[in-house]
C-alpha positions in Angstrom: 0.0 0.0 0.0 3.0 2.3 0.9 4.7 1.3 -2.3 1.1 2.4 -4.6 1.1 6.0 -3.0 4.8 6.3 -2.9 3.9 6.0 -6.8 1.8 8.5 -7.2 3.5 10.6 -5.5 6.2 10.8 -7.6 3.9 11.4 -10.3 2.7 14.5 -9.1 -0.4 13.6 -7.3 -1.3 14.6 -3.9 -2.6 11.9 -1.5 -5.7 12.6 0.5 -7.4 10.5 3.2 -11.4 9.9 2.6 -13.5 8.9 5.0 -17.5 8.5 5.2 -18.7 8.2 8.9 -22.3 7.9 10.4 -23.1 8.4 14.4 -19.4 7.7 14.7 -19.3 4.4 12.7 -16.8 4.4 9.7 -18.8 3.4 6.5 -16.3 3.3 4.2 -12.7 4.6 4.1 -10.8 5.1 0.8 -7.7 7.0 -0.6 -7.8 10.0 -3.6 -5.5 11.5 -5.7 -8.0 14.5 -5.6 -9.2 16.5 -2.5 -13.6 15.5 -2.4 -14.7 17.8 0.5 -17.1 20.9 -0.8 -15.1 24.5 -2.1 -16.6 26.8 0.3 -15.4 30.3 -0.8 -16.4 33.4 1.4 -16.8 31.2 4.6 -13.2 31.8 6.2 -14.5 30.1 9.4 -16.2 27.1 8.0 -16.6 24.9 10.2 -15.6 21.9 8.0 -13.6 23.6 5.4 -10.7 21.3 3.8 -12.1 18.6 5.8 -12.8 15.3 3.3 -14.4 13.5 6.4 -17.5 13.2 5.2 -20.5 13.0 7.9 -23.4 11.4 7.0 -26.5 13.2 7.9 -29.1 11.0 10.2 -33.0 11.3 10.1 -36.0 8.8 11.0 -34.4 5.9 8.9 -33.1 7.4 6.3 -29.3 7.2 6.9 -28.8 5.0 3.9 -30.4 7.5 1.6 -27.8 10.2 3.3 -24.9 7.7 2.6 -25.8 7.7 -1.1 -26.3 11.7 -1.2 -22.7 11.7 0.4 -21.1 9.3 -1.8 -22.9 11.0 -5.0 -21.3 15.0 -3.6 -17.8 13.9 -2.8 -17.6 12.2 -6.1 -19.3 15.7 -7.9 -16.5 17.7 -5.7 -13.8 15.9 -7.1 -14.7 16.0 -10.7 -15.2 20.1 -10.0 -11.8 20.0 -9.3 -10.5 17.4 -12.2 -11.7 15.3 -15.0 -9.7 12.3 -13.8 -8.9 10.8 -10.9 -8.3 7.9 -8.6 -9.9 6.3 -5.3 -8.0 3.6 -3.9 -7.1 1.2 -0.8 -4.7 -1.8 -0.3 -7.1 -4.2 -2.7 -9.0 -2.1 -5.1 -8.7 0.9 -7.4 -11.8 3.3 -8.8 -10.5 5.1 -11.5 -12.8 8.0 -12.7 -12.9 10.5 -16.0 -14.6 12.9 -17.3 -14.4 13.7 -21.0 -16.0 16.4 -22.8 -19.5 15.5 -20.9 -18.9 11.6 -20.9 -18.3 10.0 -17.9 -16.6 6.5 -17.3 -16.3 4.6 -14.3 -13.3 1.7 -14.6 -13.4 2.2 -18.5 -17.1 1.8 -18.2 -18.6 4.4 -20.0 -22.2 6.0 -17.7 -24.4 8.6 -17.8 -24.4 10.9 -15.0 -27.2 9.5 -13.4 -25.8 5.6 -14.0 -23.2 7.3 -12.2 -24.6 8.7 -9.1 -26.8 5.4 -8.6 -24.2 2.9 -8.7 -20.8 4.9 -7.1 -22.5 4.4 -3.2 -22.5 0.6 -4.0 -19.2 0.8 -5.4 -17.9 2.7 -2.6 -19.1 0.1 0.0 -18.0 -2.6 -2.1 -14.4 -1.0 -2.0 -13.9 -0.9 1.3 -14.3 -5.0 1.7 -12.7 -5.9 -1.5 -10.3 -8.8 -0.6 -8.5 -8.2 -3.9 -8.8 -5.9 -7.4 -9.7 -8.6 -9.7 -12.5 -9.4 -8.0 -13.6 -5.6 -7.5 -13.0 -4.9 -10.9 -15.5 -7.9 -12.7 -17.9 -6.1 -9.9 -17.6 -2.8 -11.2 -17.6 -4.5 -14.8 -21.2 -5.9 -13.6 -22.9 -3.3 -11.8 -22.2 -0.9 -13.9 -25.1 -2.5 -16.3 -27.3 -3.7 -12.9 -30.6 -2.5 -12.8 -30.7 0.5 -9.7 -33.5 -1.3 -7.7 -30.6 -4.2 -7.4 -27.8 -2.0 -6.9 -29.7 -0.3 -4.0 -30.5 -3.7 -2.6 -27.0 -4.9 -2.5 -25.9 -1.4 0.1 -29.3 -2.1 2.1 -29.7 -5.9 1.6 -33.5 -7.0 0.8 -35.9 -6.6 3.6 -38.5 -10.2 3.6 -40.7 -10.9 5.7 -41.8 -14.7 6.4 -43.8 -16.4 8.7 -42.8 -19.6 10.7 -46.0 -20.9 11.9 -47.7 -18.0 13.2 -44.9 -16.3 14.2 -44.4 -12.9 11.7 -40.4 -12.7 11.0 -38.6 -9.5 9.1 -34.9 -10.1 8.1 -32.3 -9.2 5.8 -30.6 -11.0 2.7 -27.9 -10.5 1.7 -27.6 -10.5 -2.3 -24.7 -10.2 -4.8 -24.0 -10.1 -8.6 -23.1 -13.3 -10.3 -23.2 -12.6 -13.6 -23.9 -9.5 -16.1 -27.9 -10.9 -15.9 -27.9 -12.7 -13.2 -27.7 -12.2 -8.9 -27.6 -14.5 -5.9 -29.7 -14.3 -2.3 -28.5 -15.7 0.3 -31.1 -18.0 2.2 -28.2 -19.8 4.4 -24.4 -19.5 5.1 -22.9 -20.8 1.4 -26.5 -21.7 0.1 -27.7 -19.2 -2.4 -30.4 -19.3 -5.1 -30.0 -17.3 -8.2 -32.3 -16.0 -10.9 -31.8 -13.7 -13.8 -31.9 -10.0 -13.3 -35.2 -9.8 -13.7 -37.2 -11.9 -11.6 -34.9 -10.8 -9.0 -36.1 -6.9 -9.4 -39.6 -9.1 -9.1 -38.7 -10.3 -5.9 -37.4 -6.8 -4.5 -40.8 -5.0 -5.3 -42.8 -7.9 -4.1 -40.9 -7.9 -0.5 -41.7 -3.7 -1.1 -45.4 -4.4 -1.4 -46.0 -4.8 -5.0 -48.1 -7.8 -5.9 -46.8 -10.4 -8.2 -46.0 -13.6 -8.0 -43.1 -13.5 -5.4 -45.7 -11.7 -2.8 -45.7 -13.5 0.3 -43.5 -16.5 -1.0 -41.7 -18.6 1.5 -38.2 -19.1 1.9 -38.4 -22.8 0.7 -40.4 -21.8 -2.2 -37.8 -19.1 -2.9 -35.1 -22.2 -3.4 -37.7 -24.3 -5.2 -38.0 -21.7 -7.7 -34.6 -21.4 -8.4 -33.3 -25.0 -8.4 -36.3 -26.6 -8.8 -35.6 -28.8 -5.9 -36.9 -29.2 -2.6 -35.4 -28.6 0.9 -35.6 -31.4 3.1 -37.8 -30.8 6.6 -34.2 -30.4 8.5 -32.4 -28.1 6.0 -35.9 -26.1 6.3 -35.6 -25.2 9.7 -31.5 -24.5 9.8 -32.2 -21.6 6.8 -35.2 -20.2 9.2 -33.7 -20.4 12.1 -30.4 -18.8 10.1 -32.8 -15.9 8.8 -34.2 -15.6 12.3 -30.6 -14.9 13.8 -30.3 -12.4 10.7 -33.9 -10.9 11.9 -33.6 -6.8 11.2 -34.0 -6.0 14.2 -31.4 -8.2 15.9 -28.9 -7.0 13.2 -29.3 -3.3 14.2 -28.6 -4.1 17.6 -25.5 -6.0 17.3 -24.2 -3.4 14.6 -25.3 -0.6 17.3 -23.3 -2.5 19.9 -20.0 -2.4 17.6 -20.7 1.1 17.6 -20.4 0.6 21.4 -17.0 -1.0 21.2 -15.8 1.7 18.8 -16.3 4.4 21.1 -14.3 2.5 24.0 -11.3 2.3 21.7 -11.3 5.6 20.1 -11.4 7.9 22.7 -9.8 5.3 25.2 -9.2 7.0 28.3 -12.1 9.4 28.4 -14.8 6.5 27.4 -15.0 3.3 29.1 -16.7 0.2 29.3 -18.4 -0.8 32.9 -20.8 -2.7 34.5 -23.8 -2.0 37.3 -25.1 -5.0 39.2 -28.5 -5.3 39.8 -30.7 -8.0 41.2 -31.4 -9.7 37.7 -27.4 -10.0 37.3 -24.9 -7.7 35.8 -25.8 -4.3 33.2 -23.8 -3.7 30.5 -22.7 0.3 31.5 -20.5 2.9 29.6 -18.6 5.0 32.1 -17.3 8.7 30.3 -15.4 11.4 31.6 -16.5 14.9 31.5 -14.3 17.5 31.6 -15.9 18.5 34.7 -18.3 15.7 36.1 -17.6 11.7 36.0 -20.5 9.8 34.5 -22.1 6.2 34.2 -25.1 5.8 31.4 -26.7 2.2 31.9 -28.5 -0.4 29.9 -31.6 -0.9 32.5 -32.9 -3.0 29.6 -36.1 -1.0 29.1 -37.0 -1.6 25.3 -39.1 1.7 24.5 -36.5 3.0 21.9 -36.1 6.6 23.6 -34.6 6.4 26.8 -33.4 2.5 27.1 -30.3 4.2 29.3 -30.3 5.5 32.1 -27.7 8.0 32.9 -26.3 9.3 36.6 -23.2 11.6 38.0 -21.0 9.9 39.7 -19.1 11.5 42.2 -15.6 9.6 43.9 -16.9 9.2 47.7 -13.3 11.1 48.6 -14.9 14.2 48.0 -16.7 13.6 51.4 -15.7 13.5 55.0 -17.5 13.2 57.9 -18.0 9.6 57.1 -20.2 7.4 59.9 -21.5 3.6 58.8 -20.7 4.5 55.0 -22.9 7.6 55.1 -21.3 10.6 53.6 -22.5 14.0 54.9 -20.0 16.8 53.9 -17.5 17.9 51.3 -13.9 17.7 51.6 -12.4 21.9 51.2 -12.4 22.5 47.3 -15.5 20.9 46.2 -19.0 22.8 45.6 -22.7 22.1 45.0 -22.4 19.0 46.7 -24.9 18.2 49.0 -25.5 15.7 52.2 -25.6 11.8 50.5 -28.2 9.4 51.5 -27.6 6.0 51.9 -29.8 5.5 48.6 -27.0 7.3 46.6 -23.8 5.0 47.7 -22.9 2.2 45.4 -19.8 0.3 46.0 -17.1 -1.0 43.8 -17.1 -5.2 44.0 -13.3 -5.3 43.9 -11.9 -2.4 45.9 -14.8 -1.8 47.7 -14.8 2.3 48.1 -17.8 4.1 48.0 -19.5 6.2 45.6 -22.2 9.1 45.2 -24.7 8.1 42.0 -26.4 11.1 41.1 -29.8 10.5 39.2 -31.2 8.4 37.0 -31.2 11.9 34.8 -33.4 12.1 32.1 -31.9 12.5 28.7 -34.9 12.0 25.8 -34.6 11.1 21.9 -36.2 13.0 19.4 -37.3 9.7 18.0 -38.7 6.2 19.4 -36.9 3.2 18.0 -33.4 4.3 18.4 -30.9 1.3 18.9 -29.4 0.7 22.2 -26.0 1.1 20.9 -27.2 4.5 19.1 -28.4 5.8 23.0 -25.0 5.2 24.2 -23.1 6.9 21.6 -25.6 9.6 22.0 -25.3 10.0 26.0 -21.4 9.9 25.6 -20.8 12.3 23.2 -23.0 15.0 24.9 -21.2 13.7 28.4 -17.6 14.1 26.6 -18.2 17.6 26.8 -20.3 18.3 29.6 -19.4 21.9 30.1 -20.9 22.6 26.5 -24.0 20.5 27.3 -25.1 22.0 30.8 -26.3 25.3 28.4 -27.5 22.7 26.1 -29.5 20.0 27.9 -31.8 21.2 30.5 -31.7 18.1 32.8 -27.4 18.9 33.2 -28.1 22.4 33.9 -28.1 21.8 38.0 -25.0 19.9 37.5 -23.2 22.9 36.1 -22.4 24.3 39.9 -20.8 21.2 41.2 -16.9 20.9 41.1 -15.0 18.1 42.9 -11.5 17.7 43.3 -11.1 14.0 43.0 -12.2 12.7 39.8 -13.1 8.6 39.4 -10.2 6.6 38.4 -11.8 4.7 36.1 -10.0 2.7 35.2 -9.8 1.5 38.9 -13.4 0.6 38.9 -14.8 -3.1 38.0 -18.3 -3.5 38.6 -20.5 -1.1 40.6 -23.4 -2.4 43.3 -26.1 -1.1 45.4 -26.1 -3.3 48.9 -29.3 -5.1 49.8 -29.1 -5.6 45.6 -26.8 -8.3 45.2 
């Protein structure tokens, strides 16, 4: 990889670092020979200016349609700035040109709007290319894939099935095999394929339309395309396969990488924790402020708004005065702390020291049906900052007076309990 931009260099071109990120997940990560982020001129103080990080934008599902906007601007940026240019990584290479007002894509020659339908799939596809052969026959292919499959091959097909009575939505997965043809997957390494065409038929159905994929079952689906049957066990391991790859469950654990993400890029400040309560341990994400300590936890309520709960934590040094574990004053230093009830102590399991939980405070989302892993990312970055959000969040403004002069050692603390709740 060093060697391929070492070579460019020395042809001239400058090497710039792409990156398309959502709620703090990377989406895709690529390297140009052209700069892609938007000429602002007359802003001196833009806030993004020269930045090609590109953030998606997020609404009430509708982040993939952002991701495709962004792909489809960075690309127009570049070609504002040159009629040819390159995005690469360590495995594949996107060459683009633009000549008098034809565009071509690998050699491909697009329209414009071919173009700006098929780059976000390529883009994606990039970014988990194991080599450039491969990527290149699958540039070679979509380029002359109907949009409806393209788009299903970003956002994967969303089918719903029943198993008995039981109503299940999930997500296949589906790829190009052939200039005419594409593949679904209804099982690790089992796929059915059918031409182009009845595969667009099978996309519309699963989006309502009514032909004659509507409502078909999952061993139907492989009847029609090998005109074979599945026997009653290989039935029940591809349900219970598109069960585990339910939409639902798959935007949790993709939220909860998210989770992980955060723990290792701002390591130090955000860390991961747990809170025992009486039904075992909570997964927890402890963050510290630049003023305040604080613990958000998974209480596992499932309402989509306010799954977490989120407290101030304050180091029981801070205190003195202490009789049976009570803490009633504040050490010299600290202010806006009050007199602790015993309610407010939690210990830690290993070193056992004491300290002050402030809350649960109540931090809403705009929308229902946000992921778990989405509610932590959003407590954590507002918590990152706190000093910013007390103007910002009404429910931090009280905590704006308090200062302490011992901070939690965080990464001192295991698992924190409330007695009587273990």
């Amino acid at each position: 990889m060093n060697e391929k931009i070492k070579e460019l260099r020395e042809k001239g071109n400058t090497i710039h670092r792409v990156t398309i990120t959502s709620r703090q997940r990377q989406l895709t990560s690529f390297f140009s020979t052209v700069s892609t982020h938007t000429e602002y001129r007359g802003y001196r103080y833009y806030r993004n200016r020269g930045s090609n990080d590109h953030q998606v934008r997020t609404g009430n599902d509708q982040t993939v349609n952002y991701y495709g906007k962004t792909a489809i601007k960075l690309v127009n940026n570049s070609f504002k700035r040159r009629n040819a240019f390159v995005f690469f990584n360590e495995n594949a290479k996107l060459v683009l040109q633009k000549i008098d007002s034809k565009y071509f894509l690998n050699g491909n020659k697009v329209t414009k709007t071919r173009l700006n339908s098929v780059i976000p799939t390529v883009l994606m596809k990039m970014n988990i290319s194991k080599d450039s052969e491969s990527f290149s026959k699958f540039v070679d292919m979509i380029v002359d894939s109907d949009p409806v499959i393209s788009s299903a091959i970003i956002n994967k097909i969303e089918y719903t099935f029943f198993n008995g009575d039981k109503k299940i939505i999930t997500l296949l997965n589906i790829e190009k095999t052939g200039k005419e043809h594409s593949a679904i997957e209804l099982y690790e390494g089992m796929w059915v394929e059918f031409k182009d065409t009845k595969i667009k038929s099978f996309i519309n159905s699963c989006r309502g339309n009514r032909n004659k994929f509507l409502g078909v079952s999952p061993e139907e689906l492989y009847y029609l395309s090998r005109n074979e049957f599945l026997t009653p066990s290989e039935i029940q391991v591809v349900y219970a396969f598109l069960e585990q790859n339910r939409k639902s469950a798959l935007v949790e654990q993709r939220s909860m990488e998210l989770f992980k993400d955060l723990t290792e890029r701002f390591k130090g400040k955000i860390f991961e924790r747990g809170m025992r309560f009486d039904e075992g341990v909570q997964q927890a994400m402890a963050v510290k402020g630049k003023q305040l300590d604080w613990l958000v936890v998974d209480k596992g309520y499932k309402a989509g708004r306010q799954d977490v709960s989120t407290y101030a934590v304050i180091c029981g040094s801070n205190y003195s005065n202490n009789h049976d574990g009570l803490s009633h004053s504040a050490i010299a230093g600290c202010k806006g702390l009050n007199s602790v009830r015993k309610d407010q102590l939690l210990y830690d399991e290993v070193s056992k020291k004491p300290y002050v939980f402030l809350g649960p405070i109540c931090i809403d989302q705009a929308h229902t049906g946000i992921s778990i892993g989405d509610q932590f990312a959003a407590r954590s970055m507002a918590l990152l900052n706190d000093v910013h959000s007390f103007n910002q969040v009404s429910t931090l403004r009280g905590y704006e007076r308090m200062f302490v002069v011992n901070r939690v050692d965080w990464d001192a603390v295991s698992v924190l309990f409330k007695p009587g709740e273990v």
